[in-house]
C-alpha positions in Angstrom: -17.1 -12.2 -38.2 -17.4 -10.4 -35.0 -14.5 -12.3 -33.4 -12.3 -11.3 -36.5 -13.8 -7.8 -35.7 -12.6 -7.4 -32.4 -9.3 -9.5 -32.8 -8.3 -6.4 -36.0 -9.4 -4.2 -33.2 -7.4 -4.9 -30.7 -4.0 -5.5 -33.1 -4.5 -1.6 -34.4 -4.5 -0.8 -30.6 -1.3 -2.4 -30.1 0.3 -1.1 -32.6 -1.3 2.6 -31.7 0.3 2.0 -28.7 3.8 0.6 -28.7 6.0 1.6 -25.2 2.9 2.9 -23.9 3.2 6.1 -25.5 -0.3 6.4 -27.2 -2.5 7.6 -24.5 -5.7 7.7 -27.1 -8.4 5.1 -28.2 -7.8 4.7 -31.9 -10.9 2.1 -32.2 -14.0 3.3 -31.1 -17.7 3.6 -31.7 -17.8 6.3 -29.2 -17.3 9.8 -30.3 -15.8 11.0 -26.5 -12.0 10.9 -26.6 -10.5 9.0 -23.7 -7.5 8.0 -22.5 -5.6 4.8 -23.4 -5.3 2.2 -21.2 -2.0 1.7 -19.1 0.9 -0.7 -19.2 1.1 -2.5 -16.0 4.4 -4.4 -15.0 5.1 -5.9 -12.3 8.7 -7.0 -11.0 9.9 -9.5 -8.3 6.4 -9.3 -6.4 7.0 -10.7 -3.1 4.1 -10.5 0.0 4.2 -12.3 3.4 2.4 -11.9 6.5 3.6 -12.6 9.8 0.9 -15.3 11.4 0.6 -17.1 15.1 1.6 -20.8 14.9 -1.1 -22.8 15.1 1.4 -25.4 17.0 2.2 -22.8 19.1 0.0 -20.2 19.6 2.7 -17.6 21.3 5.3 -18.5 18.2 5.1 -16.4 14.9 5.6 -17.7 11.6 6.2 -15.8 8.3 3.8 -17.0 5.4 4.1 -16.7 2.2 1.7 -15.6 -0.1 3.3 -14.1 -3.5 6.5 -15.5 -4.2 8.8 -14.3 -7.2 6.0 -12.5 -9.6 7.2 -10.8 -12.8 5.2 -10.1 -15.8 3.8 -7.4 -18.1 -0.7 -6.7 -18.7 -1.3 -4.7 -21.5 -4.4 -3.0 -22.7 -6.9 -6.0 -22.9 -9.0 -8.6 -20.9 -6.0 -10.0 -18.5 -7.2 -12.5 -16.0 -5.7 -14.4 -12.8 -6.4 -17.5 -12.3 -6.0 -20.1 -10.2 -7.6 -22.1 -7.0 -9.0 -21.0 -4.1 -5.7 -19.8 -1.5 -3.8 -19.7 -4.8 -3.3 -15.3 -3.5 -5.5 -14.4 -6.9 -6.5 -11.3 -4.4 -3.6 -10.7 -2.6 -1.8 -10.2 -6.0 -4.5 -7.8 -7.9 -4.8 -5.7 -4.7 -1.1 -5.4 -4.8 -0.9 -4.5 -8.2 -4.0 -1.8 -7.5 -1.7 -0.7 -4.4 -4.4 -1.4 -2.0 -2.7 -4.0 -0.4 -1.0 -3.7 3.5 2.5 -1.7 2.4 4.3 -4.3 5.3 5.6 -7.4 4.1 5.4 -6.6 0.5 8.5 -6.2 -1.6 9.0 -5.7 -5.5 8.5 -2.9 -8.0 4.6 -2.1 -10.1 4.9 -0.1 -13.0 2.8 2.1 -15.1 3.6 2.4 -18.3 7.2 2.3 -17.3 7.0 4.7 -14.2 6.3 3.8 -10.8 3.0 3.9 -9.5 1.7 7.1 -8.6 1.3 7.4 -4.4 -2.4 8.2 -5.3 -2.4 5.1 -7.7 -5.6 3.5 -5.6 -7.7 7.2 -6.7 -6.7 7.2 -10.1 -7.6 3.7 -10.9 -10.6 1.8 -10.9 -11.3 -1.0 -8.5 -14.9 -3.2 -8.4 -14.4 -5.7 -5.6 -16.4 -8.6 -4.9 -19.3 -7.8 -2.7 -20.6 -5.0 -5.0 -20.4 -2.1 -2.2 -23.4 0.4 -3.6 -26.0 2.4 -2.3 -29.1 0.3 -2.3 -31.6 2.6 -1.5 -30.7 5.1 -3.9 -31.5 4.7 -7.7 -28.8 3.8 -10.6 -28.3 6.8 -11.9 -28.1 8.6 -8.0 -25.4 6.1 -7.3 -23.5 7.5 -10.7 -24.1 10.8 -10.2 -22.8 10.5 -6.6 -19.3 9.3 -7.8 -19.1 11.5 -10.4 -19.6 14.5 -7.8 -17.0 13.6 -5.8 -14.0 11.8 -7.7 -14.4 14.1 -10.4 -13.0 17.1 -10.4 -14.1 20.6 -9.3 -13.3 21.9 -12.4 -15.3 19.8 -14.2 -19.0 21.6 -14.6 -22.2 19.9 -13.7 -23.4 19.9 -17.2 -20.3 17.7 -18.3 -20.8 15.5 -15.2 -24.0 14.5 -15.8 -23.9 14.0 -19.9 -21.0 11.3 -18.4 -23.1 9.6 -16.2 -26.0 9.5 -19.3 -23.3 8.2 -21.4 -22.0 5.6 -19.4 -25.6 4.2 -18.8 -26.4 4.0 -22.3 -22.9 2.0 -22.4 -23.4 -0.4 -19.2 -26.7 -1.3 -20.7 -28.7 0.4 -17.5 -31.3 2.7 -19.8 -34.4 0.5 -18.9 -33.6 0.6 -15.0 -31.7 4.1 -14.7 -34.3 5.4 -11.9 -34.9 2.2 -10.4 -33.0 1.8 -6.8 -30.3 -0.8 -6.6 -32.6 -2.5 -4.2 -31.5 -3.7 -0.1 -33.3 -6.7 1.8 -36.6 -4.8 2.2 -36.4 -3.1 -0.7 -37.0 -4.9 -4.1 -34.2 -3.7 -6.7 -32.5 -4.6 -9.9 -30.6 -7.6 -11.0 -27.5 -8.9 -9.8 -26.1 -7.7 -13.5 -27.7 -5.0 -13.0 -25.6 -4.3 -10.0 -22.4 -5.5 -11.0 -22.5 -3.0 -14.5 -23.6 -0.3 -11.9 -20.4 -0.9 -9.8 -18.7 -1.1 -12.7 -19.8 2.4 -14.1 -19.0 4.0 -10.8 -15.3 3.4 -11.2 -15.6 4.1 -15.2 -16.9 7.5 -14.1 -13.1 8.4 -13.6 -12.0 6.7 -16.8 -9.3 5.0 -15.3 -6.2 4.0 -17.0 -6.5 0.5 -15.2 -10.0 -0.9 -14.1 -9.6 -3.9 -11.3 -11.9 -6.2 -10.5 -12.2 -8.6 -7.7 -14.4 -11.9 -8.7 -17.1 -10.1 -11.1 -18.8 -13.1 -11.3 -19.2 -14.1 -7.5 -23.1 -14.6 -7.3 -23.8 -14.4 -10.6 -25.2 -17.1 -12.6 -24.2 -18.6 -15.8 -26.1 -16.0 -18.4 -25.6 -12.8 -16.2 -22.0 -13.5 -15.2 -21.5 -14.3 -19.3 -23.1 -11.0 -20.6 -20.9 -9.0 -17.8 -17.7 -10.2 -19.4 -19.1 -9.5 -22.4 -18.9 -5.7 -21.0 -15.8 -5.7 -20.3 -14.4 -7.3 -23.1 -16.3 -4.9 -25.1 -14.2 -2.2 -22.7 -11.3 -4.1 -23.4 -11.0 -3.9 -27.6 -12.0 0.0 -26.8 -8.2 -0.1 -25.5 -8.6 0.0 -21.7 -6.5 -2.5 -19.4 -8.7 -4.6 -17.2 -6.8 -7.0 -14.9 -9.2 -8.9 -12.8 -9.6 -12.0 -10.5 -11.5 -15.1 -11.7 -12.0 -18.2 -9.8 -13.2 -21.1 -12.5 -14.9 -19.4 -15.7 -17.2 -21.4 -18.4 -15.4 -21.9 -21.6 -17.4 -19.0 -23.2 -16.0 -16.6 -20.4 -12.3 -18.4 -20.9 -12.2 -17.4 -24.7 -12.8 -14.0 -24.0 -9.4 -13.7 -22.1 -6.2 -11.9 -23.5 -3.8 -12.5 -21.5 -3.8 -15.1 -18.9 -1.8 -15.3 -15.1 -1.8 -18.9 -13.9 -1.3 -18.9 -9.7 -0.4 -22.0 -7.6 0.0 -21.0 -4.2 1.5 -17.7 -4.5 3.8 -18.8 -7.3 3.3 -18.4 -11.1 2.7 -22.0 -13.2 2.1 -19.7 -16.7 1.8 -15.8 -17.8 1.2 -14.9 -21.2 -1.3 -15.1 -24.0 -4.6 -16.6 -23.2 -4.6 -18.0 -26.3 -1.3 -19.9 -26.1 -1.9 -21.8 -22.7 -3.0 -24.8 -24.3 -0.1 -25.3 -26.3 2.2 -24.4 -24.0 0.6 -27.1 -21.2 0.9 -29.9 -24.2 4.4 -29.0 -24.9 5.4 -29.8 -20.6 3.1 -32.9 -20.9 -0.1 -32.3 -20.0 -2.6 -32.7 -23.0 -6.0 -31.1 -22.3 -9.0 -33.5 -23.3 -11.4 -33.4 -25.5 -14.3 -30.9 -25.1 -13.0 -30.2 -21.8 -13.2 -26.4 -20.2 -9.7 -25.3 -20.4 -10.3 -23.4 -17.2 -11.5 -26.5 -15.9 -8.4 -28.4 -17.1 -5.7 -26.0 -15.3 -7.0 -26.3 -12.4 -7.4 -29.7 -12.2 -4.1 -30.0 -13.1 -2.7 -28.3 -10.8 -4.6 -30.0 -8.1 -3.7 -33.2 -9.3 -6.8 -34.6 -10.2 -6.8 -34.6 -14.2 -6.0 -37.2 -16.2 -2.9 -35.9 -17.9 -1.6 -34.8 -14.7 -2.3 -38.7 -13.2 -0.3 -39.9 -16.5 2.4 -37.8 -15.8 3.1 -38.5 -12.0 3.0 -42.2 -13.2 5.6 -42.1 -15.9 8.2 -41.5 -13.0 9.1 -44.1 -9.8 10.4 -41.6 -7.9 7.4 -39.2 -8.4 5.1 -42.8 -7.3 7.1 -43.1 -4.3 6.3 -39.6 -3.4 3.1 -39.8 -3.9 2.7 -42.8 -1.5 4.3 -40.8 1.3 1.2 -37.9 0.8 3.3 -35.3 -1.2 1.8 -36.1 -4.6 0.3 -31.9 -4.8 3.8 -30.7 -3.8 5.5 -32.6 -6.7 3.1 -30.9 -9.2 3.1 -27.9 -8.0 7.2 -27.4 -7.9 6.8 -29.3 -11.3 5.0 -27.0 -12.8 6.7 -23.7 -11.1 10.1 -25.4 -12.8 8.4 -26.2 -16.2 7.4 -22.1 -16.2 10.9 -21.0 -15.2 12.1 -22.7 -18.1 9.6 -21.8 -20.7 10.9 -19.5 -23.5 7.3 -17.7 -22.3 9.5 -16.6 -19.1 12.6 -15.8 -20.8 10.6 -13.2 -23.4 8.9 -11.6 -20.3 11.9 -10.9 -18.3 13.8 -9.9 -21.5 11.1 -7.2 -22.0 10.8 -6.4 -18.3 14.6 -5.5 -18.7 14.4 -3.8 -21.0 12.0 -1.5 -19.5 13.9 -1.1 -16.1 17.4 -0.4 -18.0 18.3 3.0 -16.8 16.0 3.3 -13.7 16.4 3.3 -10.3 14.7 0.1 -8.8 12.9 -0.2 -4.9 12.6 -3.1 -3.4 10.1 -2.0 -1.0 6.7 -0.1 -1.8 6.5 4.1 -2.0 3.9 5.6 0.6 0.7 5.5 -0.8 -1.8 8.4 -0.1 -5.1 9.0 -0.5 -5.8 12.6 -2.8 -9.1 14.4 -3.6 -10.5 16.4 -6.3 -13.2 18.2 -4.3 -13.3 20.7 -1.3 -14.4 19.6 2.1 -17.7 21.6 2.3 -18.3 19.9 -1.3 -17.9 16.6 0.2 -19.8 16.9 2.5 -22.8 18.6 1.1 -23.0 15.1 -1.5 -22.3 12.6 1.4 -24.6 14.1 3.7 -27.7 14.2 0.9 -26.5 10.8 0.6 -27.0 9.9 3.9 -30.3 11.7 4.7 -31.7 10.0 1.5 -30.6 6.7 2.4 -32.6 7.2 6.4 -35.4 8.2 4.5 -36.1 5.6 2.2 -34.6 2.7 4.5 -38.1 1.9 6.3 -36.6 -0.1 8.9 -34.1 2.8 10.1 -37.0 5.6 10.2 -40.7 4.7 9.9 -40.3 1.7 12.3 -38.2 3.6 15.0 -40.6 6.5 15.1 -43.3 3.8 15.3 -41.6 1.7 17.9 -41.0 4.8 19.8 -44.5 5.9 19.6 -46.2 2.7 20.6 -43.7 2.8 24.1 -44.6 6.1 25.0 -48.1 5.5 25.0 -47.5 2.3 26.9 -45.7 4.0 29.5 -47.7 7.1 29.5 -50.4 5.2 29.9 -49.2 2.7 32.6 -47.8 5.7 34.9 -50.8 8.1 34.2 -51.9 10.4 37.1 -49.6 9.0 39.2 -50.7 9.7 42.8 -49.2 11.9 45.9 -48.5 9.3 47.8 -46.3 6.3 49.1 -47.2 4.5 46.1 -46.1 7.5 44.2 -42.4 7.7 44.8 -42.3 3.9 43.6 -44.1 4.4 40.7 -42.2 7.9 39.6 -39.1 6.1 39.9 -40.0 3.6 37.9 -41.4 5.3 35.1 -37.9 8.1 35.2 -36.0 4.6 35.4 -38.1 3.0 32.2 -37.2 6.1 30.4 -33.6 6.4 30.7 -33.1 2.6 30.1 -35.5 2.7 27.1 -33.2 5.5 25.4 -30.4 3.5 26.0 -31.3 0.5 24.3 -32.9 1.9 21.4 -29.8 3.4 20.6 -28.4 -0.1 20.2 -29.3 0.5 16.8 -26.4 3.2 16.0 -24.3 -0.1 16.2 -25.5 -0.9 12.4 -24.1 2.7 11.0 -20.8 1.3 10.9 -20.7 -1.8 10.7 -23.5 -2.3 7.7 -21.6 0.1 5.8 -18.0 -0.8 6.6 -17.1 -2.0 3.1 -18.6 0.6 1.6 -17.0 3.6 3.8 -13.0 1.9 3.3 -13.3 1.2 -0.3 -14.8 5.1 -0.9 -12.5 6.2 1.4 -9.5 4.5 0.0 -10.8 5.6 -3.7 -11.1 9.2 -3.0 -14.0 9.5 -2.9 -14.2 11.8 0.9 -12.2 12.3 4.0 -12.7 10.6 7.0 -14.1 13.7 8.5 -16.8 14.0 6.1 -18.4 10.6 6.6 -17.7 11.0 10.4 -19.9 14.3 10.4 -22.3 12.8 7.9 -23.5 10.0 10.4 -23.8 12.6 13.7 -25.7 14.9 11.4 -27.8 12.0 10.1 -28.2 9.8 12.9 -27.5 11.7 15.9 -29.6 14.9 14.9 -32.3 12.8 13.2 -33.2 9.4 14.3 -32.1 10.3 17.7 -33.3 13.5 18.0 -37.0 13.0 16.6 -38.2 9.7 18.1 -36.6 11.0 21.8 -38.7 14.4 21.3 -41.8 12.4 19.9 -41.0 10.2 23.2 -40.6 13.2 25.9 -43.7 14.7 24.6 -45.6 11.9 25.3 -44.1 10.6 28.6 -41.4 13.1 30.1 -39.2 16.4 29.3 -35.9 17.7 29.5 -33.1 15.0 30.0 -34.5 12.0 27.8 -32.6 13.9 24.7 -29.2 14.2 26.3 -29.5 11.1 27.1 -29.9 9.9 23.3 -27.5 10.8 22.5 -25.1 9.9 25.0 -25.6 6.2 24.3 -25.7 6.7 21.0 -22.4 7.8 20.9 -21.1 5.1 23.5 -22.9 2.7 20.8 -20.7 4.6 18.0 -17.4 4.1 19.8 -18.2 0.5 20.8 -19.3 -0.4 17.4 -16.8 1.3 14.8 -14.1 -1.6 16.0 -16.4 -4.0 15.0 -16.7 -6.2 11.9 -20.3 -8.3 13.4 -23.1 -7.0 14.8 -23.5 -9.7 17.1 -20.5 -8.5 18.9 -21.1 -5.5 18.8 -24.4 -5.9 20.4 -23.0 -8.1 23.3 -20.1 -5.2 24.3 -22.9 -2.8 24.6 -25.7 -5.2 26.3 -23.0 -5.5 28.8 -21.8 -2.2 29.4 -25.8 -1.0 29.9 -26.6 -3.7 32.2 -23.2 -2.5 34.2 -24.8 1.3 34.4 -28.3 -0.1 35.5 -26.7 -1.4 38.3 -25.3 2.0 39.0 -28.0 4.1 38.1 -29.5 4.2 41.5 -32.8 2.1 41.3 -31.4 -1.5 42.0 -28.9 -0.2 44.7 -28.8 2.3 47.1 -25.7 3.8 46.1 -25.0 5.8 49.4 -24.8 2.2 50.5 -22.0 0.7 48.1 -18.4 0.3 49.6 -16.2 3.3 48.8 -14.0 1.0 46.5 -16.9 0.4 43.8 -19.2 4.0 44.9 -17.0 5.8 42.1 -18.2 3.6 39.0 -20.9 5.3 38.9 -20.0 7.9 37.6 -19.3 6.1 34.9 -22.8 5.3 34.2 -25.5 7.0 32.0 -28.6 6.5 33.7 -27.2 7.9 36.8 -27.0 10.9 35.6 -29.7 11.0 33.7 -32.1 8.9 36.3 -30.8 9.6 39.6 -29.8 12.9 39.4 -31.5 15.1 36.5 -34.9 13.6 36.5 -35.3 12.8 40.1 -34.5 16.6 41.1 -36.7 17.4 38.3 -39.5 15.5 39.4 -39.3 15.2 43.5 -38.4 18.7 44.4 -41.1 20.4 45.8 -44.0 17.0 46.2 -45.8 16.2 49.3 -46.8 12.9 50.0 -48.3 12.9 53.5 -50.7 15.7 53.2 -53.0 13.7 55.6 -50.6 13.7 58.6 -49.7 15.9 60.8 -46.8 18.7 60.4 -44.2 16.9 63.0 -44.3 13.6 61.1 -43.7 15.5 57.3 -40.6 16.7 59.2 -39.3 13.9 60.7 -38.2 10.1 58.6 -37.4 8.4 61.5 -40.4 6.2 61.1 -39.2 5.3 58.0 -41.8 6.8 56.1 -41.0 9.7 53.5 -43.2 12.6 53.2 -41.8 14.9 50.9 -39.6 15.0 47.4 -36.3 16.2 49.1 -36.2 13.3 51.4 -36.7 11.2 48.8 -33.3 12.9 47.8 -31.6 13.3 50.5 -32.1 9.4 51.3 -30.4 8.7 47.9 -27.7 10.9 48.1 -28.4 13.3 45.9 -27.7 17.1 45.8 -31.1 18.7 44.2 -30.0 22.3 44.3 -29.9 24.3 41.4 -26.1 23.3 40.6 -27.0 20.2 41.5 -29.2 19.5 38.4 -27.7 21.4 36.0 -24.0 19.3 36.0 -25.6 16.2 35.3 -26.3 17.8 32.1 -23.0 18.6 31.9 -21.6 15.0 32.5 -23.5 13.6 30.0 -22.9 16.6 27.5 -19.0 15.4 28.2 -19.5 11.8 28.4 -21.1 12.3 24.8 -18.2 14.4 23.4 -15.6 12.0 24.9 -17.1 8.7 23.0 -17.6 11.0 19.9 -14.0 11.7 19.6 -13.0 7.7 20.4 -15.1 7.2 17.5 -13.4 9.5 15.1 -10.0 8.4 16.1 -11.3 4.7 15.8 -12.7 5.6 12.4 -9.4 7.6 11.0 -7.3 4.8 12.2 -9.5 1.8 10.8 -7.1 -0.8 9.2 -8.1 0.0 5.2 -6.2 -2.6 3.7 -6.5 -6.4 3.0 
């Protein structure tokens, strides 16, 4: 009775919205008015990518990926299927215009009018990892995307009854104000998850809602009861296209319409309903009690019974399946059945009928990314965000401040009441030398920022969520102010003062500019292990730098701890000692016995200049040095590649 239910539901909704002019849910249960969803057609897809030989790694070969697509998704459950390589991704982020504009070709339309440049804002898009906040609570994570990709206009009040709304709709009242959950922290489901993803693109009510695998880590029950979501979505008159790898026969039922995808190339598009039948009539019978997902697939890899029956019925085809090619006969097979089918003739019938009278593009519009917020507004949510997110993220603040904590008292207690003698210029060197290398390296951590969040900042970023600017800022203000700021303070208070700060954040924004490239931590970690090693050498301590050849003297300026070590904190710390207050006033004056009697010939044998000037432009360098890696980072960070 329910089925029967849902199938009237959906016929009233087709015939509400003929040509795509109904923009209005006819059958609901929910009292809100949205919109309808939109007509997507898609004309002459083509995408390539331009790919090193693996013959020859200096020659460049073109490779297909979608070849010839044409078809229509209405409002309703549309799926695309097909085996793993088959370009199931490639073709729904081409048809949500998040897909690289070169070496794609063809014409998406939305209810009959090309794709709006902004398409990627306006619609909805759930890829595979789920990319939300895990520290912050269900209902924080709505809220959040309804602050931002709503508009300004839009007052709080209405916001938020949405957000209330869609939770009682996704199923999320028991576990509203329960965090999503990270590695440390314990959270909700993995369904749980998924309908929160979900909800933060519904928060928009998109005309189209995409989705990438929904039920990638998901096991049987959960992935069944979130298709059971959409679907319920779906005969409320949205258009969900989604991506779908090999679904259990309760899943498969649930489909409306159906894309079939052999390597790039369509094998079947149409009715869900009327695949079967249509894979009979061209000779390959699906068995009993078998998964018709199941089935397709096995077909087209060749592996099915119906498709062994059918390769056999021909000599040639037996031939060619002794010389290897038996997977390349059934897949052109099948590509020829399909451009045959009356199924193809009715689509492109209807698809021109829909271009007659229009202008058509073979190649892509510019696509741009719009907001509906100000800057400052942006920035005010992102940066809550992000301070919220430090907060309640143990490992990024309690254990730092800790860690920090515990060193300082090591090394304050290791270097305490360090004596006025020979001794002493050793052991202040090395305790100035342990604190600029241990700011350094704890500022290895800054590598994470990006990287741990690099799904999550392109697929905001590319939804419209905020600028580039405004999750730029928010990590300095974050990071740089906070978890740099208070553990070196916390540190300098214990062992030193004065330069240990500047130096913070100097590596942490080498760390930024070295790590925003990066997709692996690991890597990440080696570049900046190496380039610290490579400024301990020139910091002072390990060699005497008056005595490096002229060629290699200059690199040090390149380095941190030079500054920081050799310069800053020695002047800081030497000017003005004695350490021979037991010998006579000829032998303080003179270092010709090679032994050093007071702070400024400590100095003077290391080549540095301790005058006033002297000290005060290392703090300059490093203020620079830290500005300079800032900006690479920004520029890294606005020119990330955001597309597949």
């Amino acid at each position: 009775m329910e089925g029967r239910e849902n199938h009237i539901n959906i016929h009233m909704i087709e015939e509400a919205g003929q040509n795509g002019t109904t923009r209005q849910n006819v059958v609901t249960k929910d009292p809100v008015v949205r919109q309808r969803g939109a007509t997507v057609t898609f004309h002459d897809i083509r995408y390539s990518v331009t790919m090193k030989s693996r013959k020859c790694m200096k020659k460049k070969v073109t490779k297909d990926i979608l070849v010839d697509l044409n078809g229509i998704m209405k409002p309703g459950l549309n799926a695309i299927l097909g085996p793993t390589g088959s370009g199931k991704s490639s073709f729904l982020d081409v048809l949500a215009a998040r897909k690289d504009p070169s070496g794609l070709s063809g014409e998406v339309l939305i209810d009959g009018s090309p794709q709006p440049s902004n398409f990627k804002c306006l619609s909805g898009y759930v890829v595979q990892d789920d990319v939300v906040m895990g520290t912050l609570t269900v209902r924080e994570n709505l809220n959040f995307s309804a602050a931002l990709r709503l508009s300004s206009s839009v007052k709080q009040k209405e916001k938020k009854a949405r957000v209330n709304r869609l939770i009682s709709e996704l199923g999320l009242t028991k576990v509203a104000d329960r965090r999503v959950g990270t590695q440390l922290i314990r959270g909700i489901s993995g369904g749980e998850r998924k309908r929160t993803a979900i909800g933060m693109e519904m928060i928009i009510d998109p005309s189209v809602l995409f989705l990438d695998e929904p039920t990638t880590g998901l096991d049987a029950s959960t992935a069944n009861s979130v298709l059971l979501l959409l679907k319920r979505m779906a005969n409320n008159g949205h258009t969900i296209i989604m991506s779908i790898h090999q679904p259990r026969y309760s899943i498969y039922q649930l489909f409306d319409n159906l894309t079939l995808l052999v390597n790039g190339k369509q094998v079947y598009h149409g009715p869900a309903g009327n695949t079967l039948d249509y894979f009979a009539n061209i000779g390959y019978e699906c068995e009993a009690h078998n998964n018709p997902a199941d089935f397709f697939l096995d077909v087209i890899n060749g592996d099915s019974i119906a498709a062994t029956m059918a390769r056999l019925q021909s000599a040639e085809e037996i031939e060619f399946e002794e010389s290897g090619g038996t997977r390349q006969s059934i897949e052109e097979h099948l590509v020829e059945e399909y451009k045959k089918s009356s199924d193809t003739r009715e689509t492109k019938a209807e698809l021109e009928r829909i271009m007659r009278g229009k202008e058509y593009s073979t190649k892509p519009k510019s696509r741009t990314v719009t907001y509906n917020c100000g800057f400052f507004h942006q920035l005010n949510w992102v940066v809550k965000r992000t301070f919220r997110n430090v907060m309640l993220n143990p490992q990024t603040s309690i254990a730092q401040l800790a860690v920090t904590t515990f060193l300082a008292l090591i090394v304050g207690a290791i270097f305490f009441r360090v004596k006025n003698d020979q001794t002493g210029i050793q052991n202040r060197f090395g305790a100035l030398f342990f604190i600029t290398t241990n700011q350094c390296f704890s500022s290895v951590s800054a590598a994470e920022l990006f990287i741990t969040e690099r799904k999550l900042f392109i697929h905001e970023y590319t939804s419209g969520y905020y600028r580039v600017s405004v999750y730029f800022l928010s990590k300095i203000l974050s990071d740089v102010i906070t978890l740099r700021t208070i553990p070196a303070v916390v540190f300098t208070c214990i062992v030193y003062f004065m330069i240990v700060i500047l130096v913070a954040y100097t590596a942490t924004a080498m760390v930024m500019a070295i790590s925003v490239g990066q997709s692996v931590v690991a890597v990440a970690n080696i570049f900046m292990t190496i380039a610290f090693v490579f400024m301990m050498i020139f910091s002072g301590l390990l060699v005497n730098l008056e005595s490096v050849m002229a060629w290699l003297a200059w690199l040090k300026y390149l380095s941190i701890p030079y500054y920081a070590l050799t310069q800053a904190l020695e002047i800081n710390e030497f000017v003005g000692l004695t350490f021979c207050e037991k010998l006579s006033d000829e032998l303080i004056s003179n270092t010709t016995q090679g032994i050093i009697c007071t702070g400024e010939q400590h100095l003077q044998a290391q080549g540095i200049n301790y005058t006033t000037w002297g000290l005060w432009q290392n703090h300059l360098a490093l203020i620079i040095m830290t500005i300079i890696f800032l900006l690479i980072t920004y520029i890294k960070l606005r020119f990330m590649r955001k597309f597949s």
